[in-house]
C-alpha positions as CSV (number, residue, x, y, z in Angstrom):
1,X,-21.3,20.3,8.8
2,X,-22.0,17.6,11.5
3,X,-20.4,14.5,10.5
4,X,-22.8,11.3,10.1
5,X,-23.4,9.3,13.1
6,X,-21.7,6.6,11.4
7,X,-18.8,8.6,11.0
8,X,-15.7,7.8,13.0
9,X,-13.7,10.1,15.0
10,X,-10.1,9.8,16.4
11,X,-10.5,10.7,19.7
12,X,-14.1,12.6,21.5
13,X,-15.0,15.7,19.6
14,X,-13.9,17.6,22.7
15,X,-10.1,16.4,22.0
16,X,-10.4,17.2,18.5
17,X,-7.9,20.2,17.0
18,X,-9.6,19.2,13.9
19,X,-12.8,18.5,12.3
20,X,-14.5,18.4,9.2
21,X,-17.2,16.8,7.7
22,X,-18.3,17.3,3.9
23,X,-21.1,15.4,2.1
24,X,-22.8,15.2,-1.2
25,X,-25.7,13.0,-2.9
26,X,-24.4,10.9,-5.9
27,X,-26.7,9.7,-8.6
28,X,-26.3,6.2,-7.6
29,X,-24.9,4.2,-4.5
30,X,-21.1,3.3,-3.9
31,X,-19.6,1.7,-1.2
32,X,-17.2,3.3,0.4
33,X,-14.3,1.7,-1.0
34,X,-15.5,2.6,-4.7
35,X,-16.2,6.1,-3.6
36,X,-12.8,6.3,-2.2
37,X,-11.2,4.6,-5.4
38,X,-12.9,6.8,-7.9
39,X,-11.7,9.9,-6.1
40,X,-8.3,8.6,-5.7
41,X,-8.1,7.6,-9.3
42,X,-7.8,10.9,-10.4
43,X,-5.4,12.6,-7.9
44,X,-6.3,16.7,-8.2
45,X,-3.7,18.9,-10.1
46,X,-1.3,20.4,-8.1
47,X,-1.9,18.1,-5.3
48,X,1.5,16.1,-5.7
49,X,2.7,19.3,-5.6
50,X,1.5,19.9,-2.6
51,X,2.8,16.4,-1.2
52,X,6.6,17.3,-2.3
53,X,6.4,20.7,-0.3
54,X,5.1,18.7,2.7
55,X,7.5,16.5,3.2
56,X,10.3,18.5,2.1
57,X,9.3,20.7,5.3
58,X,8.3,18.2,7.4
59,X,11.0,15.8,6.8
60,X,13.0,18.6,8.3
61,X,10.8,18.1,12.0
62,X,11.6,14.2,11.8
63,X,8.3,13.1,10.0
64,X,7.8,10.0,7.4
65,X,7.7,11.2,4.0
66,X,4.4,10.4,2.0
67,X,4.8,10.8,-1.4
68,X,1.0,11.6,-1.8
69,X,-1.4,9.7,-3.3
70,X,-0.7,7.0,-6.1
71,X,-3.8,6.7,-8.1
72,X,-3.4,2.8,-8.0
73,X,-6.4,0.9,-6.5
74,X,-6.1,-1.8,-3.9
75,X,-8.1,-5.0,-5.1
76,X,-9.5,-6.2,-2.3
77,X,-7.9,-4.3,1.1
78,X,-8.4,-5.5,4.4
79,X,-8.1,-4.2,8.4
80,X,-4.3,-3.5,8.6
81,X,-3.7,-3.1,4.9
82,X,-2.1,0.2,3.9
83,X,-4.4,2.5,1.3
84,X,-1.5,4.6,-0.2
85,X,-0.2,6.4,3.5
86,X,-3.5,5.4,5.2
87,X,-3.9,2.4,7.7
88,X,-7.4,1.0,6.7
89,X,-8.5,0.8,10.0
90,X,-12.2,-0.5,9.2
91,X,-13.6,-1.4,6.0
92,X,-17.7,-2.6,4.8
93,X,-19.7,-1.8,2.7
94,X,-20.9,2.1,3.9
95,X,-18.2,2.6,5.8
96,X,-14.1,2.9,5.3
97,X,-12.0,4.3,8.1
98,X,-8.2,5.2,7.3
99,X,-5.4,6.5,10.0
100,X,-2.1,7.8,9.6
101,X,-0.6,8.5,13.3
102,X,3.1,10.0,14.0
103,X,4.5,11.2,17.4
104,X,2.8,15.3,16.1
105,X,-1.0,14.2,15.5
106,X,-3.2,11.3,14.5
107,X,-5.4,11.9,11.6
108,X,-8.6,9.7,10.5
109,X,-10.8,9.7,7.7
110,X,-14.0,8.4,7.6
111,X,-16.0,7.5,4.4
112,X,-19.5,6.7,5.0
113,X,-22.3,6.2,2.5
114,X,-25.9,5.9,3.1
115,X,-27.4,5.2,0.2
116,X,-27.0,7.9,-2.2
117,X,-25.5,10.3,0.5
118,X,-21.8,9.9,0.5
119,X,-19.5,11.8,3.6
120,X,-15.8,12.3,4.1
121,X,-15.1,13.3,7.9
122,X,-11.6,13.9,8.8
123,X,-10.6,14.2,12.4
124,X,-7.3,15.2,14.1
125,X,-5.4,15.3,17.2
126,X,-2.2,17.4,17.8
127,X,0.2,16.1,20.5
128,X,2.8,18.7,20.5
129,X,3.5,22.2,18.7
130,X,4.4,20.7,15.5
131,X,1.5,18.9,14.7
132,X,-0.5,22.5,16.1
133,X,1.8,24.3,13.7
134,X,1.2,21.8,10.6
135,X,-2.4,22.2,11.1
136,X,-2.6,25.9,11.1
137,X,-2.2,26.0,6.8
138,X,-3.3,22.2,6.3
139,X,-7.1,22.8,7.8
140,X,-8.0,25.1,5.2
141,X,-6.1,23.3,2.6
142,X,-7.9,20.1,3.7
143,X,-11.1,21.5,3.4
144,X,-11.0,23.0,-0.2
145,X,-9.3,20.0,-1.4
146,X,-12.2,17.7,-0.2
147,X,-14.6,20.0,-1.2
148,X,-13.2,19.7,-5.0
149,X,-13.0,16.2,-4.7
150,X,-16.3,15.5,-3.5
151,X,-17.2,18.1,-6.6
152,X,-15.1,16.3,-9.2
153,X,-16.6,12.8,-7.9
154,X,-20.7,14.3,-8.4
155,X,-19.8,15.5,-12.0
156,X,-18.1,12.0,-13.1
């Protein structure tokens, strides 16, 4: 899908290794941040999982561990707080952007809502073979994994 014009990417789309874009109409209007807090509240099964054998293998190539995501909500974030692993980059009302950059790839996410319609773009930039490598099984992941979230987040 073509992300939102309001979406946010980390670099042109020309310099992306990675990019997708997933959207879905909720019965009523969030902001971004309460979009973002409701999926988050809720982390999917198996997804810790999923965290542990990350950084158990890439812990081994010199990268931060993550731990995941916590489930706890951030009251009132700002530019520069940290949303679990994510940098909040920007944050209003219909739109919340979140980084998390290491010497392999930068990553962004980009949460926009227009009115009922609510988006999650994620972006990505490799800067060596590791972060090329790391993408290879985490694009597909990625995808399916918003894809459920966005599905879990319609049906709540």
């Amino acid at each position: 899908m073509t992300p939102p014009a309001t979406a946010a990417l980390v670099a042109p789309r020309s310099q992306l290794a990675y990019l997708d874009s997933q959207s879905i109409t909720l019965a009523e209007p969030l902001t971004a941040l309460r979009a973002w807090q409701k999926i988050m509240a809720k982390p999917l099964p198996g997804l810790g999982l999923a965290f542990r054998i990350r950084d158990a293998i890439s812990a081994r190539f010199g990268v931060a561990r993550i731990g995941g995501f916590s489930g706890k909500p951030v009251a009132n974030p700002k530019v520069g707080d940290h949303l679990d692993f994510f940098l909040v980059e920007q944050i209003s009302g219909d739109a919340l952007v979140l980084t998390a950059r290491d010497r392999h790839l930068d990553v962004m996410i980009s949460v926009t809502c227009d009115g009922n319609r609510l988006a999650i773009t994620a972006s990505v930039i490799t800067h060596n073979w590791f972060g090329r490598a790391y993408m290879l099984p985490v694009a597909p992941a990625h995808r399916l994994i918003v894809w459920a979230m966005l599905r879990r987040l319609r049906h709540a």
